[in-house]
N, CA, C and O of each residue as an XYZ file, in Angstrom:
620
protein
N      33.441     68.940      8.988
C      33.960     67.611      8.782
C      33.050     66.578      9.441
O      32.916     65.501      8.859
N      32.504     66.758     10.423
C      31.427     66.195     11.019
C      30.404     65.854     10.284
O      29.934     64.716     10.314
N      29.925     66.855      9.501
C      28.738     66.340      8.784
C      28.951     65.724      7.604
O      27.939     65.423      6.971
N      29.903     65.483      7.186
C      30.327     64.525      5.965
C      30.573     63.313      6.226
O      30.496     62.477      5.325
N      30.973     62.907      7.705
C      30.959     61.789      7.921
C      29.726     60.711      8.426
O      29.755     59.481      8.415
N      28.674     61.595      8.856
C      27.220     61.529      9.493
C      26.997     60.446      7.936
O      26.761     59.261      7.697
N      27.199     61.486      7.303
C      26.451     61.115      5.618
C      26.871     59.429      5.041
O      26.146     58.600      4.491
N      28.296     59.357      5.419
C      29.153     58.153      5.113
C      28.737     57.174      5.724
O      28.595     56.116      5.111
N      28.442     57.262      7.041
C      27.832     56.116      8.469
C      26.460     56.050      7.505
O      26.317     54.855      7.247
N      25.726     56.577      7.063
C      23.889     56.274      6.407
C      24.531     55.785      5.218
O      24.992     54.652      5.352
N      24.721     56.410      3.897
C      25.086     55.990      2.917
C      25.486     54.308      2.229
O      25.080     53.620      1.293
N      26.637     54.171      3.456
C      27.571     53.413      3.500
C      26.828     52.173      3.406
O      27.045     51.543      2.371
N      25.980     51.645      4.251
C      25.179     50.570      4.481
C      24.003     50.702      3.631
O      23.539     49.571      3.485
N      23.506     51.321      3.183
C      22.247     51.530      2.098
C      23.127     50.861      0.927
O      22.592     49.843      0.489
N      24.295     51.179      0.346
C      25.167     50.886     -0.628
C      25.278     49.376     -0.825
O      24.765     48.780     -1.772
N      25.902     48.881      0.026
C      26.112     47.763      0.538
C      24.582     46.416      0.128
O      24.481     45.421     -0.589
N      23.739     47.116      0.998
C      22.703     46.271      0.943
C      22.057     46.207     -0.441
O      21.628     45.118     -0.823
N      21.932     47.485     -1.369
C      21.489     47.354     -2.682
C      22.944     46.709     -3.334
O      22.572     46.343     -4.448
N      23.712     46.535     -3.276
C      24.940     45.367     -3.842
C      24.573     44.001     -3.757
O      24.548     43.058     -4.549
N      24.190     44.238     -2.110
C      24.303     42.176     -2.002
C      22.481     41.941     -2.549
O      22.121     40.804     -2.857
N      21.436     43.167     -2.612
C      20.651     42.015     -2.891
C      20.533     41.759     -4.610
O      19.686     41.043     -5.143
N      21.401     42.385     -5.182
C      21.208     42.430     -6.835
C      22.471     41.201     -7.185
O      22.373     40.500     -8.192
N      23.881     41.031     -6.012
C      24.511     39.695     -6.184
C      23.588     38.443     -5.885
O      23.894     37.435     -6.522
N      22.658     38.351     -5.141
C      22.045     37.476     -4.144
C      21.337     36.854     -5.305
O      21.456     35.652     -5.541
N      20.298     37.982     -6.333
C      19.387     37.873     -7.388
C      20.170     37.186     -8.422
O      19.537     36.573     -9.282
N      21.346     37.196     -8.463
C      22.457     36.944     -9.906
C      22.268     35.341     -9.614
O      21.972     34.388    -10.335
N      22.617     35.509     -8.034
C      23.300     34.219     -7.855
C      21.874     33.215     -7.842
O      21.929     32.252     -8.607
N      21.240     33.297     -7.434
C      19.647     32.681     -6.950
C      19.235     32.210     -8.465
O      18.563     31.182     -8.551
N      19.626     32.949     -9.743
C      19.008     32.970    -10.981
C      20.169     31.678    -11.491
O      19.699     30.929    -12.348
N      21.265     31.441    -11.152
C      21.784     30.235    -11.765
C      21.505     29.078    -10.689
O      22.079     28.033    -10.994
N      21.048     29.040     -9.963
C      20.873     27.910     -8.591
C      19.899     26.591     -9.525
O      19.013     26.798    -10.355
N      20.387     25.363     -9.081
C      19.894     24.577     -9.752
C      18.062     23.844     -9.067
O      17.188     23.152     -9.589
N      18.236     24.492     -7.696
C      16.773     23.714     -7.017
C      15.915     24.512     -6.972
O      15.904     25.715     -6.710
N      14.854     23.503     -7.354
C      13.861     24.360     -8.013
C      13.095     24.462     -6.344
O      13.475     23.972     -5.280
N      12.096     25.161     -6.614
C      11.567     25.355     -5.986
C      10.013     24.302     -5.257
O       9.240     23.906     -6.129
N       9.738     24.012     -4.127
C       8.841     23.114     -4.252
C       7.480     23.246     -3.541
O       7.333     23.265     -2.319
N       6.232     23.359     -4.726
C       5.139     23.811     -4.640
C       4.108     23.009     -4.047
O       3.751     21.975     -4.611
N       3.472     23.469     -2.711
C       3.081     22.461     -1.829
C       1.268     22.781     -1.907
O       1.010     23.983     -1.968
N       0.142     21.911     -1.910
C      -1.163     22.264     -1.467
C      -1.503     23.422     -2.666
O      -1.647     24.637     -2.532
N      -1.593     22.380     -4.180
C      -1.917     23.112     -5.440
C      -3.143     23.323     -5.908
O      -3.622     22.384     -6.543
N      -3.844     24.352     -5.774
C      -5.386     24.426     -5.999
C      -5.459     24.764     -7.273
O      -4.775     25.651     -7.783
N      -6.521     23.886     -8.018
C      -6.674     24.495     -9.777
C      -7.850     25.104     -9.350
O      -8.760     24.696     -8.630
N      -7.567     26.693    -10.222
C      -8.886     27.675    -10.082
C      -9.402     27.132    -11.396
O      -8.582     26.754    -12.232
N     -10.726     27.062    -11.646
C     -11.695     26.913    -12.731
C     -11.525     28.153    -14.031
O     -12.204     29.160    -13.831
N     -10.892     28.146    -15.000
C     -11.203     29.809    -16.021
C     -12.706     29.675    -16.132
O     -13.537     28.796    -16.359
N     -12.651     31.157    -15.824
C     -14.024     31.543    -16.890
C     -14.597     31.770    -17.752
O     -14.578     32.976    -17.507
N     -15.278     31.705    -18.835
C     -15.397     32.110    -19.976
C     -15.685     33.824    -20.511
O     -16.597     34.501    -20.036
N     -14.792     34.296    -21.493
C     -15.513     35.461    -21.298
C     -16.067     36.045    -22.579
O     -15.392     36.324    -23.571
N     -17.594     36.224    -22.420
C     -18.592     36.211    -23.200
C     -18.499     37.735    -24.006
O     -18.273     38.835    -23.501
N     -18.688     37.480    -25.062
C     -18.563     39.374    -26.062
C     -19.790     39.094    -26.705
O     -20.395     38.072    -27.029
N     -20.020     40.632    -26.813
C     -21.058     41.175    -27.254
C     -20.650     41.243    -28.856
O     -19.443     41.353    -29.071
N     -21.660     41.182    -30.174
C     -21.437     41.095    -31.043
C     -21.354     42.371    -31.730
O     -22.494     42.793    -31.924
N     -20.221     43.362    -32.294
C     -20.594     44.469    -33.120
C     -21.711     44.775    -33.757
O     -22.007     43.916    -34.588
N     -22.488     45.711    -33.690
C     -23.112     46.242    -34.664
C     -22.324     46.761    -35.823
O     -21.237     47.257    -35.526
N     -22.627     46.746    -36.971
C     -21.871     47.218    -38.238
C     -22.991     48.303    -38.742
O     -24.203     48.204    -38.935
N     -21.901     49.563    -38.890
C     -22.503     50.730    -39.449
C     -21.917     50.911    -40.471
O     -20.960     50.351    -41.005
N     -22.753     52.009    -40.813
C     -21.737     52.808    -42.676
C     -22.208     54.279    -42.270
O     -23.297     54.677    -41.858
N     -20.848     55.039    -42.564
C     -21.490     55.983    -42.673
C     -21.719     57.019    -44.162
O     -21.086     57.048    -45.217
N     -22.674     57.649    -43.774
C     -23.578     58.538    -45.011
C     -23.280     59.125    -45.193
O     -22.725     59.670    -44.239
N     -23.146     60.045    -46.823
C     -22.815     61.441    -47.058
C     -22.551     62.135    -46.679
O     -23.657     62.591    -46.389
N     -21.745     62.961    -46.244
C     -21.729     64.154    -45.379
C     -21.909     65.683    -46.636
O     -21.416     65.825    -47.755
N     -22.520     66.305    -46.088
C     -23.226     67.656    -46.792
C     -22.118     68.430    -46.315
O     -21.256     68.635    -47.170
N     -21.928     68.870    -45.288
C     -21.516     69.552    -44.613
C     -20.590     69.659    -43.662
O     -20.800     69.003    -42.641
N     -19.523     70.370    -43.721
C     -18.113     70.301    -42.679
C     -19.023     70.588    -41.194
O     -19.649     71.646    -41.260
N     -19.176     69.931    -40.049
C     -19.704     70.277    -38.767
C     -19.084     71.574    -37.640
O     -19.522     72.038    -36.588
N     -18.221     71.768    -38.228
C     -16.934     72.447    -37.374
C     -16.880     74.010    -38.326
O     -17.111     75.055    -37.717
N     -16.528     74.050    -39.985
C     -16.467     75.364    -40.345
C     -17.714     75.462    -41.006
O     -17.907     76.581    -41.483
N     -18.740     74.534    -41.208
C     -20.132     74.753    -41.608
C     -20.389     74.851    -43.215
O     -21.546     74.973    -43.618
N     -19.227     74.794    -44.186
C     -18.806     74.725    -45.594
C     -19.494     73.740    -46.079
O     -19.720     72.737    -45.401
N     -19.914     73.879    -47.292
C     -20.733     72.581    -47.524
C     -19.920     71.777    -49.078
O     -19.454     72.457    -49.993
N     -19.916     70.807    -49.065
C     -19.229     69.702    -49.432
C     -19.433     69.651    -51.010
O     -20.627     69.539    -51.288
N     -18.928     69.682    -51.678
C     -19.344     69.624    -53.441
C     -19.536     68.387    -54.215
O     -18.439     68.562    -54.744
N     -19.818     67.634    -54.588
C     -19.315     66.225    -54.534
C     -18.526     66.186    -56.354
O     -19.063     66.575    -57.391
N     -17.329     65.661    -56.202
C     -16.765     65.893    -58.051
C     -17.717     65.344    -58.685
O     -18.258     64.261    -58.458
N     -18.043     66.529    -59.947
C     -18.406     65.953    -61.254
C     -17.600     65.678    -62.125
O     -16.660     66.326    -62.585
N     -18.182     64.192    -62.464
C     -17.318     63.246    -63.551
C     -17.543     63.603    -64.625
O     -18.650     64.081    -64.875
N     -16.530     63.482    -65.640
C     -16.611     63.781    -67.090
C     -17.790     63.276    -67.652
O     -18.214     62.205    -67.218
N     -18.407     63.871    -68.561
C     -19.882     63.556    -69.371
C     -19.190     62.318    -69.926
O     -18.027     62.449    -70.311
N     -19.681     61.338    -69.993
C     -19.610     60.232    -70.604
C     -20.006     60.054    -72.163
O     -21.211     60.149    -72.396
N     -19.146     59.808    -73.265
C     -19.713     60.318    -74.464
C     -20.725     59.171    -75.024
O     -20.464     57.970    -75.101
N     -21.689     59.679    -75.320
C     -22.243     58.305    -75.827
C     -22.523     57.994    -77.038
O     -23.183     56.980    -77.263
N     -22.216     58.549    -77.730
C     -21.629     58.118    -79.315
C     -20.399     57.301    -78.958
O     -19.326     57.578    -78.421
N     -20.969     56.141    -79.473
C     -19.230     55.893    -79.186
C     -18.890     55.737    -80.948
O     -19.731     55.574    -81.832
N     -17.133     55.865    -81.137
C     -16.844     55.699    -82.364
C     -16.451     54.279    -82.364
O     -15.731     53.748    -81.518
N     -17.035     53.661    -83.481
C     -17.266     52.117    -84.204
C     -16.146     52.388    -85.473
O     -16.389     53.133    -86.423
N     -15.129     51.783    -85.328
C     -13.962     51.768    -86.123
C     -14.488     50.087    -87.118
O     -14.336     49.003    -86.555
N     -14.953     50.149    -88.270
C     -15.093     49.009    -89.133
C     -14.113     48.819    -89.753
O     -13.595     49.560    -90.589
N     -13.666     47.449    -89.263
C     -12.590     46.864    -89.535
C     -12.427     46.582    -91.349
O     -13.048     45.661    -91.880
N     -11.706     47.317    -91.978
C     -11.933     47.223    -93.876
C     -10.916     45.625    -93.983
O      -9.949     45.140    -93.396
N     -11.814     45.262    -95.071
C     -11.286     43.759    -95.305
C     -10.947     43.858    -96.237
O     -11.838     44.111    -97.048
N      -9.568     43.751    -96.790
C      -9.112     43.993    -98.088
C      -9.086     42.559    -98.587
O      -8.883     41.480    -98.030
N      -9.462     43.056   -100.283
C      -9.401     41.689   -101.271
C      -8.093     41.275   -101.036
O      -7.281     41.936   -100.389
N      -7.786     39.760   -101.757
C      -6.484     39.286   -101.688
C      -5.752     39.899   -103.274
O      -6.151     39.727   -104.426
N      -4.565     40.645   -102.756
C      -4.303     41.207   -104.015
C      -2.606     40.811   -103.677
O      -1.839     40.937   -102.723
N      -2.545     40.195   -105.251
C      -0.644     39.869   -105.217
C      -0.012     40.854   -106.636
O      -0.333     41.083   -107.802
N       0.910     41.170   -105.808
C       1.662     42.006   -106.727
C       2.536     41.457   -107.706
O       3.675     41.576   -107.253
N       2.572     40.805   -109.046
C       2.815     39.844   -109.550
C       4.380     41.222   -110.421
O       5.515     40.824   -110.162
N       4.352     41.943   -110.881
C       5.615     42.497   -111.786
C       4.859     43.812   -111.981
O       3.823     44.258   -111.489
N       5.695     44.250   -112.825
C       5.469     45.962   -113.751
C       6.232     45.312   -115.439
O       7.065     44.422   -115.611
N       5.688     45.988   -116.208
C       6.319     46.137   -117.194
C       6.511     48.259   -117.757
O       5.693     49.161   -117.573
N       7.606     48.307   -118.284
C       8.185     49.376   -118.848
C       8.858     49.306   -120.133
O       9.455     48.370   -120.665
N       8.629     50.522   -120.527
C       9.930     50.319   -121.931
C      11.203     51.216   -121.527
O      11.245     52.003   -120.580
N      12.254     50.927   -122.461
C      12.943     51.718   -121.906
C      13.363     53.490   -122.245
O      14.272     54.174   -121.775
N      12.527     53.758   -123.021
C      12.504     55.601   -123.348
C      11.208     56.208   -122.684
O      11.039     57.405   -122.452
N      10.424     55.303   -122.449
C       9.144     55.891   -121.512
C       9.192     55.738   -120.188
O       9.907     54.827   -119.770
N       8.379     56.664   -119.112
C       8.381     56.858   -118.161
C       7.094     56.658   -117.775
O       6.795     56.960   -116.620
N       5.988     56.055   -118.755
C       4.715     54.916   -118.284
C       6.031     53.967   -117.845
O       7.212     53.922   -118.189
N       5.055     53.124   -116.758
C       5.049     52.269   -115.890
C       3.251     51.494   -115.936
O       2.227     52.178   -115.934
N       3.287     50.004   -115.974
C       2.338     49.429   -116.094
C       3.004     48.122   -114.926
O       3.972     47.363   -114.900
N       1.837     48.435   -114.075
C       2.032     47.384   -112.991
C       1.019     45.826   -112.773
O      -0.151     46.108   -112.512
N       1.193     44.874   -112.816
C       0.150     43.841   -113.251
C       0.377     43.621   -111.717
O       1.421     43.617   -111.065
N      -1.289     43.388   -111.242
C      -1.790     43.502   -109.890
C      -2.815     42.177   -110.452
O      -3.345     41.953   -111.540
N      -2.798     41.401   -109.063
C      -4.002     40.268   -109.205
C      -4.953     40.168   -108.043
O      -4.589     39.654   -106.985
N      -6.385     40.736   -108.251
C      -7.316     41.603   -107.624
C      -8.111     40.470   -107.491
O      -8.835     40.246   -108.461
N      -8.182     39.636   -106.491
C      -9.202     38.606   -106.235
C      -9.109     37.058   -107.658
O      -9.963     36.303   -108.121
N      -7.776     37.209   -107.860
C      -7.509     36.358   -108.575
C      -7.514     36.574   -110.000
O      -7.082     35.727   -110.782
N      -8.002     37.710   -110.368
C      -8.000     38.282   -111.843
C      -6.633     39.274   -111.944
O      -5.927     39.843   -111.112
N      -6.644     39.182   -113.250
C      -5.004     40.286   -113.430
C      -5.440     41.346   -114.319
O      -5.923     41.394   -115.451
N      -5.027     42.377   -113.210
C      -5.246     43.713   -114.017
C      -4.347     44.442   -114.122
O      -3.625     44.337   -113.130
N      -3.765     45.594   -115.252
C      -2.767     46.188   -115.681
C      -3.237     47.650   -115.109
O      -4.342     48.122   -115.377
N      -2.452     48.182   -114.447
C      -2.878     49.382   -113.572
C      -1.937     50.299   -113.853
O      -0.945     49.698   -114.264
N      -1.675     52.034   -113.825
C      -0.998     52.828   -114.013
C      -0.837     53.770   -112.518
O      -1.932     54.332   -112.479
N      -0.310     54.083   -111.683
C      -0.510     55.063   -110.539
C      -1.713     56.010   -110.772
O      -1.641     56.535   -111.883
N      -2.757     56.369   -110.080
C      -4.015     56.890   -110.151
C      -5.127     56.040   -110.578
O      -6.137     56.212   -109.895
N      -5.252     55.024   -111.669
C      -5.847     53.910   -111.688
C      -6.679     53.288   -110.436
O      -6.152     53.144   -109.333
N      -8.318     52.856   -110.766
C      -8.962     52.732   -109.907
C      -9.786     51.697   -110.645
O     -10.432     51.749   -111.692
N      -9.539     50.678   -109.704
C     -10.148     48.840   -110.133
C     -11.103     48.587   -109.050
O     -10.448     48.411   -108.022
N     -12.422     48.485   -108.811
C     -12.680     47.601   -108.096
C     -12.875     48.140   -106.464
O     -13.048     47.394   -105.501
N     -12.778     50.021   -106.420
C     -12.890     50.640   -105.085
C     -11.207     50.563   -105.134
O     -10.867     51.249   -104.170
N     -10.077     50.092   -105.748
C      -8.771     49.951   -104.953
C      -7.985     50.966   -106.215
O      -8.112     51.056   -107.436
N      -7.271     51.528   -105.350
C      -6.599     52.538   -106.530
C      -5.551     52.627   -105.803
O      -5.359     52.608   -104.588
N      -4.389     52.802   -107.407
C      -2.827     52.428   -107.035
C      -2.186     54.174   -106.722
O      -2.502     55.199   -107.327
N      -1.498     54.059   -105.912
C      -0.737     55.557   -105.759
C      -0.027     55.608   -105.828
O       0.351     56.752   -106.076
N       0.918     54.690   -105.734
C       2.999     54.579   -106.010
C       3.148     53.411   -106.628
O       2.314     52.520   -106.463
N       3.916     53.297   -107.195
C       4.674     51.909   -106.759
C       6.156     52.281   -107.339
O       6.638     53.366   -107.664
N       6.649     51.052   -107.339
C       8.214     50.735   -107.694
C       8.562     49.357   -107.948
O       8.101     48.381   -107.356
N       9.772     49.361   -109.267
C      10.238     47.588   -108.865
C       9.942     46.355   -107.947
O       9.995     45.171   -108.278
N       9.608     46.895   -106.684
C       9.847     46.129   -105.480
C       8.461     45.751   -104.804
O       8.029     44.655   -104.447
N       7.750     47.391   -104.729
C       6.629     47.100   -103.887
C       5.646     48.391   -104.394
O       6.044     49.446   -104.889
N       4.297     48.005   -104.132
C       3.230     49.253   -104.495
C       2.470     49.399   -103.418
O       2.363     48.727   -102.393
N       1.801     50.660   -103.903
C       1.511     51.387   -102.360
C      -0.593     51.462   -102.963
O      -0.964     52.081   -103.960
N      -1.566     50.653   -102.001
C      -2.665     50.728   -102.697
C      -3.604     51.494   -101.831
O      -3.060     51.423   -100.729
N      -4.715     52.196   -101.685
C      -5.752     52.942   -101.305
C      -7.080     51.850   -101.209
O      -7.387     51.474   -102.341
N      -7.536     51.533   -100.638
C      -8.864     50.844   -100.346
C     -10.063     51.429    -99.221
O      -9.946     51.330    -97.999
N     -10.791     51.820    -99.667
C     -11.640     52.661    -98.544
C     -11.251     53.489    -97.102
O     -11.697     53.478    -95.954
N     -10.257     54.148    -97.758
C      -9.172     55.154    -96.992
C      -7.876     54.799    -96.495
O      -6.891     55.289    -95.942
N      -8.358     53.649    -96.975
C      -6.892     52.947    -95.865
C      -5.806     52.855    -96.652
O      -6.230     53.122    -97.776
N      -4.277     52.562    -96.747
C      -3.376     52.615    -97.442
C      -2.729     51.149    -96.829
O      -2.683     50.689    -95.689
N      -2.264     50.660    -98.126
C      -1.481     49.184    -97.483
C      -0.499     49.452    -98.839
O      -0.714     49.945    -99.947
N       1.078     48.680    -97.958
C       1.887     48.629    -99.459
C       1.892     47.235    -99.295
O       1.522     46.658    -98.272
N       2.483     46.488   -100.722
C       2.145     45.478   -100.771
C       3.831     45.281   -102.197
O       3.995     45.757   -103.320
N       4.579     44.494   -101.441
C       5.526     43.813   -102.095
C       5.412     42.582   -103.124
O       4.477     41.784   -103.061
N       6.667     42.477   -104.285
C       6.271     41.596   -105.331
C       6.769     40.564   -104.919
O       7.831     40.574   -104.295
N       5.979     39.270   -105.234
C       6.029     37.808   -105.335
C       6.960     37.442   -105.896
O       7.217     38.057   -106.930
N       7.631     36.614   -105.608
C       8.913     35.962   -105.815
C       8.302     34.536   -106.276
O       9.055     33.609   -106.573
């Protein structure tokens, strides 16, 4: 019992004193007077001078330094040099003006106007490089240097 109280007599006052100086700090931090600074010397700054980077790059590396493997660099796809030139086909101005039919036949005659001239065409018919492959009442379907365009009737 003795030595528990030894402990209480030291303790006790260590306790105490870390209390009042952390109230003391509380209280000191709302206090309104300032403090007053007597015999104010201005020190001069110094300037402080830098050295300018050197700028490097670094070079290829061949070789891993550490597992000694040497480095491959990717090869890019062959670049083709043909290139393909797609020529833009300029089709004549062609208006699809009617068809005429009879009515026990299954000819069909379609009147097409091919750069301003009128020509009477049958499906397979070939005017001028332009050859007809369908048509119908409504609209015909024409072939011009591979290309296919349909082309509806004028109203």
């Amino acid at each position: 019992m003795l030595k528990s109280k030894k402990g209480l007599y030291v303790l006790l006052p260590v306790v105490v004193f870390i209390w009042g100086a952390i109230i003391y700090q509380v209280v000191g931090a709302f206090d309104d007077n300032e403090p007053v600074i007597s015999n104010t010397i201005s020190i001069p700054l110094l300037e402080i001078k830098t050295k300018e980077r050197k700028q490097f790059d670094l070079g290829t590396i061949d070789r891993d330094p550490f597992l000694g493997t040497i480095y491959r660099q990717k090869k890019s796809p062959p670049k083709n040099t043909k290139s393909i030139v797609k020529k833009e086909i300029t089709w004549p101005s062609i208006v699809f003006k009617g068809l005429v039919s009879g009515k026990n036949t299954k000819n069909t005659i379609f009147l097409i106007a091919i750069n301003g001239t009128d020509q009477l065409m049958k499906p397979g018919d070939v005017v001028s490089d332009i050859k007809l492959i369908k048509g119908s009442p409504t609209s015909i379907q024409l072939r011009h240097k591979g290309k296919v365009k349909k082309f509806e009737i004028l109203n």
